[in-house]
C-alpha positions as CSV (number, residue, x, y, z in Angstrom):
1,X,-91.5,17.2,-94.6
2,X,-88.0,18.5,-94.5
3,X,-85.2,16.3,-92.7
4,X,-83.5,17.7,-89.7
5,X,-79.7,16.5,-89.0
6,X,-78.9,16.3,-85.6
7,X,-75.2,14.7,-85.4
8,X,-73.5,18.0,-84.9
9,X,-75.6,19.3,-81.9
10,X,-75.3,15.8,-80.0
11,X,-71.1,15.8,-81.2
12,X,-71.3,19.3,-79.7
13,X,-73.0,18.2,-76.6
14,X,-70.8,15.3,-75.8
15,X,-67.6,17.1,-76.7
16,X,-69.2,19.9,-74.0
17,X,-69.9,16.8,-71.6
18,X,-66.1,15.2,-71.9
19,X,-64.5,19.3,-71.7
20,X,-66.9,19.3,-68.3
21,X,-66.0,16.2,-66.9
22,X,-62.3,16.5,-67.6
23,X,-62.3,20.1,-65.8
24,X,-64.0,18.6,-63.5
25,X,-61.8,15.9,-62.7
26,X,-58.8,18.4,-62.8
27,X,-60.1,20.2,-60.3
28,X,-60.5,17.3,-57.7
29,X,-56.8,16.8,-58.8
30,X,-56.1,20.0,-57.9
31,X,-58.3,19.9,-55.3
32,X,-56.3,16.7,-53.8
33,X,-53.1,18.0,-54.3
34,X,-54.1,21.2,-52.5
35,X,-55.3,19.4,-49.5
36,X,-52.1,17.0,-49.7
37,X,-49.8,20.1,-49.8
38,X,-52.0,21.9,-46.4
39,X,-51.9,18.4,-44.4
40,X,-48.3,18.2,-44.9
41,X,-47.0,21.8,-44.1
42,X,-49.6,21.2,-40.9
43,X,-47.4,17.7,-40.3
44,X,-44.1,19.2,-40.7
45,X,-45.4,22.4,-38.6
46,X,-46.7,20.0,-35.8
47,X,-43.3,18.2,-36.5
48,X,-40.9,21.1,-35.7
49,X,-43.4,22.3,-32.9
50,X,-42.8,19.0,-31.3
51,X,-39.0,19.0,-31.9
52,X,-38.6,22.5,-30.5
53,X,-40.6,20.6,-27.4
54,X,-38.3,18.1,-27.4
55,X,-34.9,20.2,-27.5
56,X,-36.5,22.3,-24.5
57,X,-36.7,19.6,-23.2
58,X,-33.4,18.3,-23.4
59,X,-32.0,21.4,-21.9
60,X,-33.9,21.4,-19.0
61,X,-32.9,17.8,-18.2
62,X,-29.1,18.4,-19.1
63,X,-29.8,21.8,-16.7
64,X,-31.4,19.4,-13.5
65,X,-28.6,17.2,-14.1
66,X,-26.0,19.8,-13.4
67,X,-27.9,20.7,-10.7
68,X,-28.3,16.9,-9.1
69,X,-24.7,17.0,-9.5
70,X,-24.5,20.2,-7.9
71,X,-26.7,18.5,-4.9
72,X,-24.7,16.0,-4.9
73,X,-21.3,17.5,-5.1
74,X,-22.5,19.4,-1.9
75,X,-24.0,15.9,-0.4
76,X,-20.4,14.9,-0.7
77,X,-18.6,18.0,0.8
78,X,-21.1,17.9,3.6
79,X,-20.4,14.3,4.6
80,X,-16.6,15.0,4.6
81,X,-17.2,18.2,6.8
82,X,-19.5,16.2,9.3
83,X,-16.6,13.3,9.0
84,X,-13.7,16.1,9.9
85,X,-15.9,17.2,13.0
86,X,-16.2,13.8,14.6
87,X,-12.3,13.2,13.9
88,X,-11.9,17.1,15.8
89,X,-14.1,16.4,18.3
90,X,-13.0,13.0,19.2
91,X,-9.6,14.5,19.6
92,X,-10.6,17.0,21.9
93,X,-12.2,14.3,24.1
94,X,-9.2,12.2,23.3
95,X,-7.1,14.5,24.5
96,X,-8.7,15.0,28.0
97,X,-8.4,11.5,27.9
98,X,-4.6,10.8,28.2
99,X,-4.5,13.7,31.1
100,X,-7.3,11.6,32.8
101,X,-5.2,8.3,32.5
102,X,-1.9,9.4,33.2
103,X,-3.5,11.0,36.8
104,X,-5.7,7.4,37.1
105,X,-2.5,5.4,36.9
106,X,-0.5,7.5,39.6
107,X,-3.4,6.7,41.9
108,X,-3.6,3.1,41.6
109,X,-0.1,2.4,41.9
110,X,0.0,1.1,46.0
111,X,2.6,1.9,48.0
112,X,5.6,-0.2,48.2
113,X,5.4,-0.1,44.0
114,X,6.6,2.0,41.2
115,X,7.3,2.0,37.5
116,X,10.4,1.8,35.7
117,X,8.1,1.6,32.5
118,X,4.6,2.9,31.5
119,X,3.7,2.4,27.4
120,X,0.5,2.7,25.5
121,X,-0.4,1.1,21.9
122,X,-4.0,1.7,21.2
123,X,-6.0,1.1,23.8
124,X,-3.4,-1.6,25.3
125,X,-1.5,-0.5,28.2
126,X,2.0,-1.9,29.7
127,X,3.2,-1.9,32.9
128,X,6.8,-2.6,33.9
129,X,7.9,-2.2,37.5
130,X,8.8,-3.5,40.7
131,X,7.1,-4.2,43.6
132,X,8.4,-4.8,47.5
133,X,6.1,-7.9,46.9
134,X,3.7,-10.0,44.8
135,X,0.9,-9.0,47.2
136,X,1.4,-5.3,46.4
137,X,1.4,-6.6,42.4
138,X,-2.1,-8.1,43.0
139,X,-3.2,-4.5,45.0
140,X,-2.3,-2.9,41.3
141,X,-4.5,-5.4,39.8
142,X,-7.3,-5.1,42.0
143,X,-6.8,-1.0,41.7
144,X,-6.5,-1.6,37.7
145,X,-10.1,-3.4,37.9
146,X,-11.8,-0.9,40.0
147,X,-10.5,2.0,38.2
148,X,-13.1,3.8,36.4
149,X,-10.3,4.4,33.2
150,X,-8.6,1.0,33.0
151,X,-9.7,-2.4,33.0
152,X,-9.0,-6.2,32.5
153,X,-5.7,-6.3,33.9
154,X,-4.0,-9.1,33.2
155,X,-0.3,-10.4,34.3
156,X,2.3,-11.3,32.1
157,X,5.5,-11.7,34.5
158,X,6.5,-11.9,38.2
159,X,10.1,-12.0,38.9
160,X,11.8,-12.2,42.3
161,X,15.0,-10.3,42.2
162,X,17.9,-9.1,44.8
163,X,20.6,-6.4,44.4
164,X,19.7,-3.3,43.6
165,X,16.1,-3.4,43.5
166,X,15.4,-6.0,46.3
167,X,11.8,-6.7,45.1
168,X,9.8,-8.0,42.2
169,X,9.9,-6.8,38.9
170,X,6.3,-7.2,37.3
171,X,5.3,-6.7,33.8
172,X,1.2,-6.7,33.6
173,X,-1.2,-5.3,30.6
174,X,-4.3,-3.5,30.8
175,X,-7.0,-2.3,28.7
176,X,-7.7,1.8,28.2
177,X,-11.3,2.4,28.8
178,X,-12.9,4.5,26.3
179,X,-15.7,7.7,26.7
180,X,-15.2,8.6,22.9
181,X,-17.1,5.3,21.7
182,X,-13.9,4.3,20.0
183,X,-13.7,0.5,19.5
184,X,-11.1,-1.4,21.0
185,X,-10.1,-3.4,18.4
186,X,-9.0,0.5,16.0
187,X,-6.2,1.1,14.6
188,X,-3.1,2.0,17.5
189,X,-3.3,5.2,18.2
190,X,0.2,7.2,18.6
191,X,2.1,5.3,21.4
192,X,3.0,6.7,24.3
193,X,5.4,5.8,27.4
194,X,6.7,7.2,30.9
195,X,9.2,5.8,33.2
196,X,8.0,6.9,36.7
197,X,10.0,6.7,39.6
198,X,8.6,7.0,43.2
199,X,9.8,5.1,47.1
200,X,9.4,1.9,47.3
């Protein structure tokens, strides 16, 4: 029986085996690498996609803060505005004020009494001028009290004196009464004074 040798069909076999599994294994490699290089141009495209995101939104927050300033630029301007009308229009009432008191004070001077001085600082009021008599001071008081623009009259000096003016000089302070809702206790406004003469 003739002998058959088989070592070069099973060395061509494995050699066909090894060439197969090592093109195989390149082309999982490849494969891999394939796959590796898609997922990270996907990342890097969801990346910049997310930083273009990002940078719109950047500008719009750098575009509502100019415009909150804006608000509030125009918040400001507004406050000053409504702060210059209550200054105007507490003028205007001020204004009919001094006419009002100037008028109050010639009617609650009594007769027998006049004013050699007549000053304002605020809402503080001075009077400086004689009386025929102390009784006709306390009538000025009493008037001062009632008197729907001055109040809390209050007496500083009573002096008896002969000559000239043969009566009593009188210096008394009194409070302004204000219908602008100005505090008493502001700042001084611009003084003002008289001297009033009149019969005795």
């Amino acid at each position: 029986m003739p002998r058959i040798n088989l070592l070069p069909w099973r060395e061509q076999q494995r050699k066909e085996r090894k060439l197969t599994f090592f093109v195989g294994l390149g082309g999982a490699v490849l494969g891999a690498l394939l796959v590796a290089f898609a997922g990270y141009l996907m990342f890097k495209s969801m990346i910049g996609a997310q930083e273009s995101r990002n940078q719109r939104l950047r500008t719009e927050i750098k575009a509502v803060d100019r415009q909150i300033e804006e608000i509030n630029d125009l918040e400001t301007q507004k406050q000053r505005f409504i702060s210059r009308m209550q200054v105007i229009d507490k003028l205007q009432r001020s204004r009919s004020e001094e006419v009002h008191l100037f008028d109050e004070v010639a009617k609650t001077m009594p007769d027998g009494t006049y004013l050699t001085s007549f000053k304002q600082a605020g809402r503080t009021l001075k009077f400086e001028g004689v009386a025929q008599s102390s009784t006709r001071v306390s009538t000025l008081m009493r008037s001062i009290s009632a008197s729907q623009w001055m109040k809390d009259p209050a007496l500083e000096m009573v002096e008896s004196k002969t000559g000239v003016t043969n009566g009593d000089s009188f210096v008394l302070d009194a409070v302004q009464i204000s219908t602008t809702g100005e505090s008493e206790a502001a700042a001084p406004a611009p003084r003002h004074s008289a001297r009033a003469g009149g019969t005795k």
